[in-house]
MOPAC internal coordinates of N, CA, C and O (Angstrom, degrees):
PM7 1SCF
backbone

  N    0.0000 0     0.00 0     0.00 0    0    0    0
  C    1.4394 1     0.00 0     0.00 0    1    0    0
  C    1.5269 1   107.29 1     0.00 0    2    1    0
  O    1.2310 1   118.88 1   -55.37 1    3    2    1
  N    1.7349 1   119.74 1   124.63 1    3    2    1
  C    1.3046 1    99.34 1   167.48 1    5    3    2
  C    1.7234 1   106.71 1  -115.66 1    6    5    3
  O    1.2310 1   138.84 1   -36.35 1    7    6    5
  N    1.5109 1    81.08 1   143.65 1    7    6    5
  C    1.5965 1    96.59 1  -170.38 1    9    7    6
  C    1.8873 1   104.81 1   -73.99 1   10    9    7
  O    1.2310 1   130.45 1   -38.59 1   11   10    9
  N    1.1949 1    97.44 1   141.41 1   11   10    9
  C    1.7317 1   110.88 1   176.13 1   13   11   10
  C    1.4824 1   109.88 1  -138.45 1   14   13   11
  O    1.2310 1   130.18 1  -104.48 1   15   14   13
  N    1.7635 1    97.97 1    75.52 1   15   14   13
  C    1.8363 1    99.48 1   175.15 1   17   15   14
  C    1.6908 1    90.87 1   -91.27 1   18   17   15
  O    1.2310 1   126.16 1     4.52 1   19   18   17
  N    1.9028 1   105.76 1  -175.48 1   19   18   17
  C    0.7252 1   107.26 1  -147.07 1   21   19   18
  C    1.8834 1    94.24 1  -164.90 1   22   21   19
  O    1.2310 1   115.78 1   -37.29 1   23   22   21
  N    1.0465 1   125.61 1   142.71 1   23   22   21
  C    1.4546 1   120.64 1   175.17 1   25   23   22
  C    1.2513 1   130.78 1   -58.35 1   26   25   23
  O    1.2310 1   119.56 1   152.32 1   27   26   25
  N    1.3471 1   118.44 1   -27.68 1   27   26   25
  C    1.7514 1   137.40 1  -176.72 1   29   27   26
  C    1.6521 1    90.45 1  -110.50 1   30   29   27
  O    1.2310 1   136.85 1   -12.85 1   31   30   29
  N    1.5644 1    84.97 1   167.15 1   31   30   29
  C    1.6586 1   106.90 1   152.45 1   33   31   30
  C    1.1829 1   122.59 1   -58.73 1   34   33   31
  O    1.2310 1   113.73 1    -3.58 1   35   34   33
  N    1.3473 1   129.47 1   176.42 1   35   34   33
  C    1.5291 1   125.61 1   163.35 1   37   35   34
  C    1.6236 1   100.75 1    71.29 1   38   37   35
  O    1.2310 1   104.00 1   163.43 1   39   38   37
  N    1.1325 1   147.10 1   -16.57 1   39   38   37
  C    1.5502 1   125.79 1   177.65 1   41   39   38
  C    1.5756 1    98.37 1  -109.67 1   42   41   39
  O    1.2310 1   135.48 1    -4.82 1   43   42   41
  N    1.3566 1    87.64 1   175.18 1   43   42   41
  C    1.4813 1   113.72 1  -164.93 1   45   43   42
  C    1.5458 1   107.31 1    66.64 1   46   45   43
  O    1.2310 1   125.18 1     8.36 1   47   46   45
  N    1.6908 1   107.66 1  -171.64 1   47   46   45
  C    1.5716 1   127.06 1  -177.53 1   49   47   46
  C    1.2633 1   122.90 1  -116.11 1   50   49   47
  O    1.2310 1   127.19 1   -62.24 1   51   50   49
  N    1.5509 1   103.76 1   117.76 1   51   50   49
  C    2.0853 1    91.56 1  -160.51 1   53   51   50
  C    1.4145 1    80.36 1   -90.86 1   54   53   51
  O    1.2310 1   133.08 1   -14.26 1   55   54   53
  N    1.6781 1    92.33 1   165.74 1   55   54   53
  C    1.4126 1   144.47 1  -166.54 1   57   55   54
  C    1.4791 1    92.17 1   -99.46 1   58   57   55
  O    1.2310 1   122.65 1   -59.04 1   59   58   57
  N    1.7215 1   112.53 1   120.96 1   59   58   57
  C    1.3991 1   107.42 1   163.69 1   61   59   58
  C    1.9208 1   104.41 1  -116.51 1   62   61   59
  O    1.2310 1   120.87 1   -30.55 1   63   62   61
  N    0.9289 1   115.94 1   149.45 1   63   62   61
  C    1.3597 1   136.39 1  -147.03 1   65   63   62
  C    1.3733 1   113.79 1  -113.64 1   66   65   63
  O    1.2310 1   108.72 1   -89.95 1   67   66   65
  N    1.3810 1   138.70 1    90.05 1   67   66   65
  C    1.6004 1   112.65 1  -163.32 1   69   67   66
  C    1.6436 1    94.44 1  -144.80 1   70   69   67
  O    1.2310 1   129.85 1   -39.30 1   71   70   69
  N    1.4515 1    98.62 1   140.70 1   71   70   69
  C    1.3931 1   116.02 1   167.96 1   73   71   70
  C    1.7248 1   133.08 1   -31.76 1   74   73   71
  O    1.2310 1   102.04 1   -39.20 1   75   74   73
  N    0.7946 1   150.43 1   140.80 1   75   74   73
  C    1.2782 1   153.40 1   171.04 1   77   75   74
  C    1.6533 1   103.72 1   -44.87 1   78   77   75
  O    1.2310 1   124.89 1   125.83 1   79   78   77
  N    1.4365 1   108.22 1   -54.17 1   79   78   77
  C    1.4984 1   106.85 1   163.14 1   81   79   78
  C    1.6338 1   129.02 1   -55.10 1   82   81   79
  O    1.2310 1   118.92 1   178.29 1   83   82   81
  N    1.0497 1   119.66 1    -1.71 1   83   82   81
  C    1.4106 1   126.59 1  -161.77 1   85   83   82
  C    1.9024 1    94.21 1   -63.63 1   86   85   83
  O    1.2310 1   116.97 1   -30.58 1   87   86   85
  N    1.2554 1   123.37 1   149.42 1   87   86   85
  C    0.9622 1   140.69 1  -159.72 1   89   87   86
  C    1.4572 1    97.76 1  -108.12 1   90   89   87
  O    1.2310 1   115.67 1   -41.47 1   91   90   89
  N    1.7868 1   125.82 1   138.53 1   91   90   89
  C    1.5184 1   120.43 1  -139.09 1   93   91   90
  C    1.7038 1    88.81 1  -116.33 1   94   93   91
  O    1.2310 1   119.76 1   -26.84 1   95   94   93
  N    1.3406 1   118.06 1   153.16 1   95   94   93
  C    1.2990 1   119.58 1   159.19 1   97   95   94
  C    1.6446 1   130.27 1  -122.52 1   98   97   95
  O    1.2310 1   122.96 1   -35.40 1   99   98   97
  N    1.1363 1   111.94 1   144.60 1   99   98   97
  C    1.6027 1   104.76 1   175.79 1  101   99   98
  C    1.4912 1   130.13 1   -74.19 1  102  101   99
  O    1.2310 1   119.42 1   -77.33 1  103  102  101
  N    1.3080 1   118.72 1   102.67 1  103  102  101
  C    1.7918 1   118.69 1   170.34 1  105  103  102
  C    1.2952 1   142.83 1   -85.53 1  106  105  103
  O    1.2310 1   117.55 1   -60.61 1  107  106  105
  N    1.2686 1   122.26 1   119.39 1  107  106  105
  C    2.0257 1   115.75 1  -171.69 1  109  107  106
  C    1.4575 1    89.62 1   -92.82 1  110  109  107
  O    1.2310 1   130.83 1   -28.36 1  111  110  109
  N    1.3562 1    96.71 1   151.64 1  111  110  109
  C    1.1349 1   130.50 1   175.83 1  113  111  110
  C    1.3804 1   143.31 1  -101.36 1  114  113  111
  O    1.2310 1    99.94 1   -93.00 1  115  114  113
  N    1.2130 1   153.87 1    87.00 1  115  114  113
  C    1.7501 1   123.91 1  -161.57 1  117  115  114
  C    1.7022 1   105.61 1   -38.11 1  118  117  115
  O    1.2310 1   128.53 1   118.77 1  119  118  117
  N    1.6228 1   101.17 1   -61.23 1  119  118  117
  C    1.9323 1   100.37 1  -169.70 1  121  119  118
  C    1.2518 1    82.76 1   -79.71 1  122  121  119
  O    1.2310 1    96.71 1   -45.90 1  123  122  121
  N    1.1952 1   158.83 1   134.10 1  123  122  121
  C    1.0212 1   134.98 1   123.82 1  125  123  122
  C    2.1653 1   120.16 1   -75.17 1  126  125  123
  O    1.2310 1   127.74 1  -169.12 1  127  126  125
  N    0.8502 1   102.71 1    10.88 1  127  126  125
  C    1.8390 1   109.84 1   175.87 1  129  127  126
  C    1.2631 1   111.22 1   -88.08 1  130  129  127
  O    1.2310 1   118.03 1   154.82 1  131  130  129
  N    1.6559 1   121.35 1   -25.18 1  131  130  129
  C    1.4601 1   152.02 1   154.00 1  133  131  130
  C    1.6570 1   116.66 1   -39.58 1  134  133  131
  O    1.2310 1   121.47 1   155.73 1  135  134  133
  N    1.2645 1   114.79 1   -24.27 1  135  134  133
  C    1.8377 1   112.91 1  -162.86 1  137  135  134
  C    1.5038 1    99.19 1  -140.64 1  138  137  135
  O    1.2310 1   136.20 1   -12.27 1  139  138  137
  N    1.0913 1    86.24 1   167.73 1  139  138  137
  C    1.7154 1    95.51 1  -178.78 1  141  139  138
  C    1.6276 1    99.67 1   -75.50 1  142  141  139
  O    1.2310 1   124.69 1   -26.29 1  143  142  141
  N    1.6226 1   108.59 1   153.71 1  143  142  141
  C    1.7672 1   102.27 1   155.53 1  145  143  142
  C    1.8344 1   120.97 1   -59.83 1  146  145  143
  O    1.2310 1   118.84 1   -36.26 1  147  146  145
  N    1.3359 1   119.82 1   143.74 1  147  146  145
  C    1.0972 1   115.08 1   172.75 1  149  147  146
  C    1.4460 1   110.33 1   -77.65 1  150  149  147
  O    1.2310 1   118.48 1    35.11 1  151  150  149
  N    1.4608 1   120.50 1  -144.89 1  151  150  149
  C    2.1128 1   113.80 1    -7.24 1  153  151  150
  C    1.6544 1   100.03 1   -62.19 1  154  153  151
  O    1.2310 1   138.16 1   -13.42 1  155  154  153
  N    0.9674 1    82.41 1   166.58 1  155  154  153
  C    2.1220 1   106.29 1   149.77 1  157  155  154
  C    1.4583 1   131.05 1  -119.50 1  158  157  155
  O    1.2310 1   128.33 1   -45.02 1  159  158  157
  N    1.1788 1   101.56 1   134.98 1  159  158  157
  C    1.2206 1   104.61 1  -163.07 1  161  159  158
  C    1.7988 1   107.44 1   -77.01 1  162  161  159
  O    1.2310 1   127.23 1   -96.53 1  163  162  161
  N    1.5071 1   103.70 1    83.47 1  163  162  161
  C    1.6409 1   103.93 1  -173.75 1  165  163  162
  C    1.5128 1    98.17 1   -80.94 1  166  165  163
  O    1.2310 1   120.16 1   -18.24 1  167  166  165
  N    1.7028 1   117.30 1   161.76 1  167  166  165
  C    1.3553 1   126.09 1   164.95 1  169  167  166
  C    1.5954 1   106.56 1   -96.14 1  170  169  167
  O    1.2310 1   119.97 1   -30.05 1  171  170  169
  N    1.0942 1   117.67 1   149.95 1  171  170  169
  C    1.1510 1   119.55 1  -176.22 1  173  171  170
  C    1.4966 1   114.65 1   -63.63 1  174  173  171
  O    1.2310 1   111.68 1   145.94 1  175  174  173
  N    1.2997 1   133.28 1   -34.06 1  175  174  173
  C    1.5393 1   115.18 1   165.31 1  177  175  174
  C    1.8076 1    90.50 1  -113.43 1  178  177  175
  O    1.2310 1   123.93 1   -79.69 1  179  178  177
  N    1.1765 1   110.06 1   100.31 1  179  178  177
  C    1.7043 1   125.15 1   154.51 1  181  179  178
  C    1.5414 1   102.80 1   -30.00 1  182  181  179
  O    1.2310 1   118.21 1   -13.45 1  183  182  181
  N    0.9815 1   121.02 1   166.55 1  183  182  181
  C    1.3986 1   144.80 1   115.31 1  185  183  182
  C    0.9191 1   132.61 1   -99.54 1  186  185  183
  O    1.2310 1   120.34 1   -58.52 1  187  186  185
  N    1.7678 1   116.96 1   121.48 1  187  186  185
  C    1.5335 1   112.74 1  -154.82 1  189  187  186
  C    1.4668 1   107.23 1  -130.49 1  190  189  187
  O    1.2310 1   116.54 1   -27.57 1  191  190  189
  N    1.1392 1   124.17 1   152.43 1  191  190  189
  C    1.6075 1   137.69 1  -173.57 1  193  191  190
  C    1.6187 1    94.09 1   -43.12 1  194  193  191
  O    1.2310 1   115.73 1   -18.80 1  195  194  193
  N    1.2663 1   125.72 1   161.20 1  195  194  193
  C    1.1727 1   133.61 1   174.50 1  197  195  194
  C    1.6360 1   107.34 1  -116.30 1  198  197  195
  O    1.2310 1   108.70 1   -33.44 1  199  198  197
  N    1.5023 1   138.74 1   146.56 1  199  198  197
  C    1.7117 1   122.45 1  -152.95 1  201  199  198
  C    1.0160 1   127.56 1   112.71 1  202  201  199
  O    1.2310 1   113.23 1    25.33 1  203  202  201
  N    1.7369 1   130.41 1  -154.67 1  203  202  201
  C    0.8878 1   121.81 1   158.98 1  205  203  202
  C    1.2991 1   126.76 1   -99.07 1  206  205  203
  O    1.2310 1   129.57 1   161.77 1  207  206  205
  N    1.2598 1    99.15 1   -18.23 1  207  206  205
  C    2.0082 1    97.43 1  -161.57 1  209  207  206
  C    1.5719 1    88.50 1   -83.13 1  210  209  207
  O    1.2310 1    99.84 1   144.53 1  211  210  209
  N    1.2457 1   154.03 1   -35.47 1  211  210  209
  C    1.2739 1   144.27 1  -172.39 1  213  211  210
  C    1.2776 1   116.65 1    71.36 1  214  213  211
  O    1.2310 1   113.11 1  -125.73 1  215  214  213
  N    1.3363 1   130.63 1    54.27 1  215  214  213
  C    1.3219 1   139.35 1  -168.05 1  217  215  214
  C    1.2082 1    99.73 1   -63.53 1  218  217  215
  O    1.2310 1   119.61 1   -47.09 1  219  218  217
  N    1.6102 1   118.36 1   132.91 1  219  218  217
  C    1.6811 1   119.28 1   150.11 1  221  219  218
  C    1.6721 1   133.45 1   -97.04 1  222  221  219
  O    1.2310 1   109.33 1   -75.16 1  223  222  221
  N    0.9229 1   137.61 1   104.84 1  223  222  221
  C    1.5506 1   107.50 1  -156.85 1  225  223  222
  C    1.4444 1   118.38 1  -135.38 1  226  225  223
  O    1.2310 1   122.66 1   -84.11 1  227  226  225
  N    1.6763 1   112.50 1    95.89 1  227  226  225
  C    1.5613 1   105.28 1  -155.56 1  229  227  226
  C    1.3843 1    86.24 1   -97.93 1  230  229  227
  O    1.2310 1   127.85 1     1.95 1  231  230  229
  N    1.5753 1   102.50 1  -178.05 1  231  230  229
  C    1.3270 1   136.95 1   175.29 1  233  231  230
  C    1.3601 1   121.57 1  -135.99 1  234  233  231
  O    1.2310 1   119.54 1   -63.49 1  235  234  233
  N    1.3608 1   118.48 1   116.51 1  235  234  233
  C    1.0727 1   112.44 1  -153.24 1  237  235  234
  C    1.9175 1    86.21 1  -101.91 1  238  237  235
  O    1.2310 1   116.32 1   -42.12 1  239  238  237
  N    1.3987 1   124.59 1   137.88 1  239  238  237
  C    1.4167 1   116.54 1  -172.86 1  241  239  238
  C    1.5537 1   112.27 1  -119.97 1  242  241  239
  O    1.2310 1   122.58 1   174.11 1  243  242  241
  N    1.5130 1   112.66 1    -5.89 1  243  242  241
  C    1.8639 1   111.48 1   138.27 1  245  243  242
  C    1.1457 1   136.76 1   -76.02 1  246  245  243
  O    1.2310 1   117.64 1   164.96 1  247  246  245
  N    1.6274 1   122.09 1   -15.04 1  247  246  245
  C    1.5958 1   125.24 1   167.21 1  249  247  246
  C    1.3197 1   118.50 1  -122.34 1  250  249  247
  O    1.2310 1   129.46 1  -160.34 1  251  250  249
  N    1.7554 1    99.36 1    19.66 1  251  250  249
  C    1.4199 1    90.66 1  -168.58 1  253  251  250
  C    1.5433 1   149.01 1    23.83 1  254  253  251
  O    1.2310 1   134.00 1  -113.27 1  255  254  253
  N    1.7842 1    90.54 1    66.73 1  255  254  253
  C    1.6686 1   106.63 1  -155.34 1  257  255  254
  C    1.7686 1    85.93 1  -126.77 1  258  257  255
  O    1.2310 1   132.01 1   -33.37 1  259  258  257
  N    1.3568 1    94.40 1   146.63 1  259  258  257
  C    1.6872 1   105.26 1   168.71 1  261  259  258
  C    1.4597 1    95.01 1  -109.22 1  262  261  259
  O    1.2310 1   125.06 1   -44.73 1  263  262  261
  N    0.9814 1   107.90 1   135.27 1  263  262  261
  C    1.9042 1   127.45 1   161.12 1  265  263  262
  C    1.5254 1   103.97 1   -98.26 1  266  265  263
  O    1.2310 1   111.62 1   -29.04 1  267  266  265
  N    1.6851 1   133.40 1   150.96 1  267  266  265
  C    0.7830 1   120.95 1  -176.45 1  269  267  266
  C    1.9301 1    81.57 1  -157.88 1  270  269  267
  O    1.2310 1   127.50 1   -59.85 1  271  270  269
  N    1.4798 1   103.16 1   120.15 1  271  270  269
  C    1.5268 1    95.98 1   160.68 1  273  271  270
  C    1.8792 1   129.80 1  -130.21 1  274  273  271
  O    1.2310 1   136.77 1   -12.73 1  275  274  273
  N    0.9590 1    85.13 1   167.27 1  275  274  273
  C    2.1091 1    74.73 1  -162.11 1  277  275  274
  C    1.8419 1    98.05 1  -105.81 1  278  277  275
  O    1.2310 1   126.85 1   -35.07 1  279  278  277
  N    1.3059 1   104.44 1   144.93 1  279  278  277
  C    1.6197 1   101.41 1  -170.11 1  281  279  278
  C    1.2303 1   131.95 1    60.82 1  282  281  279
  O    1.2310 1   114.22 1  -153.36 1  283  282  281
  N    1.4113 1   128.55 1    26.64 1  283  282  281
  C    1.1254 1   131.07 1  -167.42 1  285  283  282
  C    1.6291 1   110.54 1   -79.25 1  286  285  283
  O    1.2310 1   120.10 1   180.00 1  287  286  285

């Protein structure tokens, strides 16, 4: 993971944090040959990169899995 803090609010890519229980969702893709198969375990209001690329970037803390999605 590379970290991108930042002096103000609004920069860098927050970290969303979700239970092992977190409840999984299905994502299309343009590439889809590009990403892993899902689901992902999204939270219902994300926290999402601010910009253009729209980083998503959960953490899953029962399988200790990072999800990471682009344009979300």
């Amino acid at each position: 993971m590379h970290p991108d803090f930042g002096s103000f609010a609004g920069y860098g890519i927050p970290v969303n944090v979700v239970p092992g229980s977190q409840p999984t969702r299905k994502v299309r893709f343009q590439y889809a040959s590009e990403s892993n198969p899902g689901p992902y375990p999204i939270p219902k209001q994300p926290r999402i990169e601010a910009g253009s690329d729209r980083h998503l970037l959960i953490v899953d803390r029962g399988s200790c899995k990072l999800y990471e999605l682009f344009n979300a």
